[in-house]
DRENTIGU-951200 format. One record per residue: residue in three letters; x, y, z of N, C-alpha, C, CB in turn. Coordinates in pm, whole numbers, padded with zeros to 5 digits, always signed. Atoms other than C-alpha are relative to their C-alpha. Glycine has a CB too. Example, Ala and Ser with C-alpha at 12.3 -4.5 7.8 and 13.67 -1.06 7.14 Angstrom:
BEGIN
ala+00089-00119+00000+01230-00450+00780+00090+00120+00000-00099+00003+00125/ser-00082-00119-00006+01367-00106+00714-00077+00109+00073+00041+00046-00142/
This chain:
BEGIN
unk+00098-00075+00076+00898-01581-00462+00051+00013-00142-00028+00139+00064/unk-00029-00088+00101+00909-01543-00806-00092+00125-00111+00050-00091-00065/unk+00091-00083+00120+00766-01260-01073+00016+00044-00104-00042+00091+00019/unk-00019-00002+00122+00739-01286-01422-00075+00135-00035-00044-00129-00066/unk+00044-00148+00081+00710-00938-01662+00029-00021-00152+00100+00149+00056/unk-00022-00077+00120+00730-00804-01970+00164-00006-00081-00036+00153+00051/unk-00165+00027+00043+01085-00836-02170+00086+00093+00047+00030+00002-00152/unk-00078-00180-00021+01176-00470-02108-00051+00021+00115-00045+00149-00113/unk+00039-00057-00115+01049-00405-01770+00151-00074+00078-00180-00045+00055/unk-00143+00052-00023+01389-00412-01574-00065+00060+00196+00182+00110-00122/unk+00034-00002-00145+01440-00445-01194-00119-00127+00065-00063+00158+00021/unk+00130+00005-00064+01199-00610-00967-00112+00055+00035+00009-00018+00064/unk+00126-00090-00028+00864-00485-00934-00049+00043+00076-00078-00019-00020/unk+00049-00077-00135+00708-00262-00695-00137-00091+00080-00061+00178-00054/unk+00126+00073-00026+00440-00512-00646+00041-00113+00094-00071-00055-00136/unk-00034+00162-00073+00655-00836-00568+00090+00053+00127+00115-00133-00123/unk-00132-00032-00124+00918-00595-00349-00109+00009+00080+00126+00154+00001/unk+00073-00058-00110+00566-00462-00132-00050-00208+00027-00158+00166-00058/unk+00000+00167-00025+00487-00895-00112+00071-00024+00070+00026-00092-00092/unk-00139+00063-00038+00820-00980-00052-00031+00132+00152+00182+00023-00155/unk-00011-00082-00133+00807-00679+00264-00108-00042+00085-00008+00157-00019/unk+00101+00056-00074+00459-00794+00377+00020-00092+00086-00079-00042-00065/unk-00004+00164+00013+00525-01154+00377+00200-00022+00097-00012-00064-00250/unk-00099+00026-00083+00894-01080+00584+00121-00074-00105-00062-00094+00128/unk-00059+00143+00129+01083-01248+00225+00108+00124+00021-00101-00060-00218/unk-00147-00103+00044+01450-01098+00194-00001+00000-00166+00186-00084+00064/unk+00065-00025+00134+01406-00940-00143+00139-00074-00111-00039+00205-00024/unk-00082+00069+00042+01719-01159-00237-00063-00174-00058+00100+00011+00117/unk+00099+00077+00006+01472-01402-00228-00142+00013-00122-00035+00015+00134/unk+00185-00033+00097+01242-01285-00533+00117-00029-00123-00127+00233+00002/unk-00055+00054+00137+01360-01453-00876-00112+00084-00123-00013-00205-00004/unk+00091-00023+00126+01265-01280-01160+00021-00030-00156-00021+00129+00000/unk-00056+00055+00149+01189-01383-01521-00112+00112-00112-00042-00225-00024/unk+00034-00110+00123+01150-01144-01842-00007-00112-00106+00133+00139-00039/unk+00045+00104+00112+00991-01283-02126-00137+00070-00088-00051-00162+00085/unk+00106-00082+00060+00778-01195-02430-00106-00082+00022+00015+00040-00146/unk+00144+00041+00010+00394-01222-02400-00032-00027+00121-00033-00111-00086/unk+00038-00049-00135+00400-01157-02001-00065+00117+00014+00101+00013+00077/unk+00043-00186-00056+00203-00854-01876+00029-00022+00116-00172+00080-00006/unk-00011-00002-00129+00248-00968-01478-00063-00107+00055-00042+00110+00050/unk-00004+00088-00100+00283-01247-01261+00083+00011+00139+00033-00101-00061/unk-00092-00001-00133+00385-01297-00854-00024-00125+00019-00032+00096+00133/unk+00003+00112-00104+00423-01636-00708+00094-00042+00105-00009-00100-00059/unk-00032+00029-00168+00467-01696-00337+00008-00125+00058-00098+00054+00087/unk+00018+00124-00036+00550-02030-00293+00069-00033+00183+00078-00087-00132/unk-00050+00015-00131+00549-02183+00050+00085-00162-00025-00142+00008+00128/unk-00012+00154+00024+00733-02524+00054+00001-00049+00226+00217-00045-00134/unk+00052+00070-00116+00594-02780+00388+00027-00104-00059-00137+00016+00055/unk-00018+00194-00009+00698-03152+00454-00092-00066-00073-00025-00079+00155/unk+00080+00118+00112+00506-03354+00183-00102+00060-00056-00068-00141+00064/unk+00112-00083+00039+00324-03051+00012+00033+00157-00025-00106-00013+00109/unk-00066-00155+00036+00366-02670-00126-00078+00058-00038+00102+00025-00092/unk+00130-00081+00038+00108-02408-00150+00068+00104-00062-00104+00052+00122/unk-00003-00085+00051+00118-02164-00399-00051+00087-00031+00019-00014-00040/unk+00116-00124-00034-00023-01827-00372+00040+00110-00162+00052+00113+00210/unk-00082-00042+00072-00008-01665-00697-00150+00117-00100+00103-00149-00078/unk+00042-00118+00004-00147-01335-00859+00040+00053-00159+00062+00077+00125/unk+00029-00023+00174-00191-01280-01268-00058+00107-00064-00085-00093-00054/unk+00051-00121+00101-00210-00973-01484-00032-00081-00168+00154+00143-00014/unk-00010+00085+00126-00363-01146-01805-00001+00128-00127-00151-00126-00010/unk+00037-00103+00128-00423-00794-01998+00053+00125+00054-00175+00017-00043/unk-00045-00142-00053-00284-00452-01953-00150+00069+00035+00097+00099-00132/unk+00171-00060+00020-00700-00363-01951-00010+00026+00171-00155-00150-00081/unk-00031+00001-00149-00652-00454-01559+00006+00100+00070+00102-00046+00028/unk-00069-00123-00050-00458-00166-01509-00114+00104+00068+00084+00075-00132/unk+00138-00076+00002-00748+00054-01581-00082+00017+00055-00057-00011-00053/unk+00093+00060-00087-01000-00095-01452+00007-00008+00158-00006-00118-00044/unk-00043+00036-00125-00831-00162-01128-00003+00185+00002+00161-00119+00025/unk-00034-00195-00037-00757+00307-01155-00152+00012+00047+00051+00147-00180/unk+00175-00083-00050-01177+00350-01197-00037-00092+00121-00164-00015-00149/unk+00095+00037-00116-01266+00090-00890+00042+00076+00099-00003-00145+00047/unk-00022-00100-00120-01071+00310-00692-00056+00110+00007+00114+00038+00016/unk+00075-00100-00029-01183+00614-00764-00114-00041-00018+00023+00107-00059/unk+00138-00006-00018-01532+00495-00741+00022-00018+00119-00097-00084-00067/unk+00019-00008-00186-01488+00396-00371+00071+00121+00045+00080-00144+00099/unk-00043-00135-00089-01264+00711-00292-00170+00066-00052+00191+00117-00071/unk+00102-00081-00021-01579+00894-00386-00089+00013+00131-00069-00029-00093/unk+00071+00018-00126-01765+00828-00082+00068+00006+00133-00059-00118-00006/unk-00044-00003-00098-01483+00844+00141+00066+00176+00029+00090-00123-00004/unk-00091-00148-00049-01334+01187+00361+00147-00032-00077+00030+00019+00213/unk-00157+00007+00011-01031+01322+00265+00066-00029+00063+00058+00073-00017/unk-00105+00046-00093-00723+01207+00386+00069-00132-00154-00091-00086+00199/unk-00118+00075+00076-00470+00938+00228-00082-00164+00052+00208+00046+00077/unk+00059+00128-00034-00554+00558+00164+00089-00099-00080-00161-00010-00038/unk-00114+00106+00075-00359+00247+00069-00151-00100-00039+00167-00098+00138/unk+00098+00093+00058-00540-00050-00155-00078-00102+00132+00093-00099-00121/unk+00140+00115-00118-00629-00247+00164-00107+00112+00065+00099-00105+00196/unk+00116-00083-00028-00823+00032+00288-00113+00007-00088+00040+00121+00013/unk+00133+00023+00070-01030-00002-00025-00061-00151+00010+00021+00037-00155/unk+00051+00143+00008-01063-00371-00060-00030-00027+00134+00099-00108-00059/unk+00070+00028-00097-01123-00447+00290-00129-00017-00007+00019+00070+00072/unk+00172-00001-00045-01517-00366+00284-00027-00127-00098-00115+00173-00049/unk-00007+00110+00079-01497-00661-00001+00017-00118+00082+00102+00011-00094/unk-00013+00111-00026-01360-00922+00172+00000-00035+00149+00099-00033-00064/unk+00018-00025-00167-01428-00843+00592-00173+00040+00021+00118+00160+00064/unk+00144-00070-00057-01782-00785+00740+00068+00054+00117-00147-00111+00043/unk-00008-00130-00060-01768-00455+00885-00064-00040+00145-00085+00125-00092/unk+00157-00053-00114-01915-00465+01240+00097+00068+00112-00130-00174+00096/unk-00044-00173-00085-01867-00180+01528+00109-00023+00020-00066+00061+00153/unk-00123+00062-00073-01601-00390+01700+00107+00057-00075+00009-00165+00003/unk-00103-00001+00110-01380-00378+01393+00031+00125-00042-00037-00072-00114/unk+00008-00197+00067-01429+00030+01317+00085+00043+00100-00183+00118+00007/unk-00105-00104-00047-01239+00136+01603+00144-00057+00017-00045+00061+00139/
């Protein structure tokens, strides 16, 4: 895995370490590169016998940020209280909901 930042952003990122934990990656395993005129990159490369998929995930503007704060709170609006992680929002995006799947 690697994930490119910002010059001054130090450490690995909370983004590529929750990847890297998902995805089973020993976080020894995440290369990172600082550099000016990055805002945020992750890439997850797989390498396979005569071929290599790359799964990879681009902040082109700090505007993102933002944007990404109000879609959330527009979907928490409609939901009960209680606590929620980002797949709990995105889910209804990219899954059709049906009964089966609710409980």
């Amino acid at each position: 895995m690697v994930e490119e930042h910002f010059k001054a952003k130090s450490g690995v990122s909370g983004t590529a370490m929750k990847i890297a934990e998902t995805l089973d990656i020993e976080t020894e395993n995440i290369n990172s590169v600082r550099a000016g005129g990055i805002v945020g990159k992750r890439e997850v490369i797989f390498g396979f016998p005569y071929q290599t998929v790359r799964l990879v995930h681009e902040s082109i503007s700090r505007e993102a940020f933002g944007s990404g704060a109000l879609f959330v709170a527009e979907n928490l609006k409609s939901k009960l209280k209680g606590l929620y992680n980002f797949e709990d929002i995105l889910r209804p995006y990219f899954f059709a909901q049906t009964p089966d799947m609710l409980s």
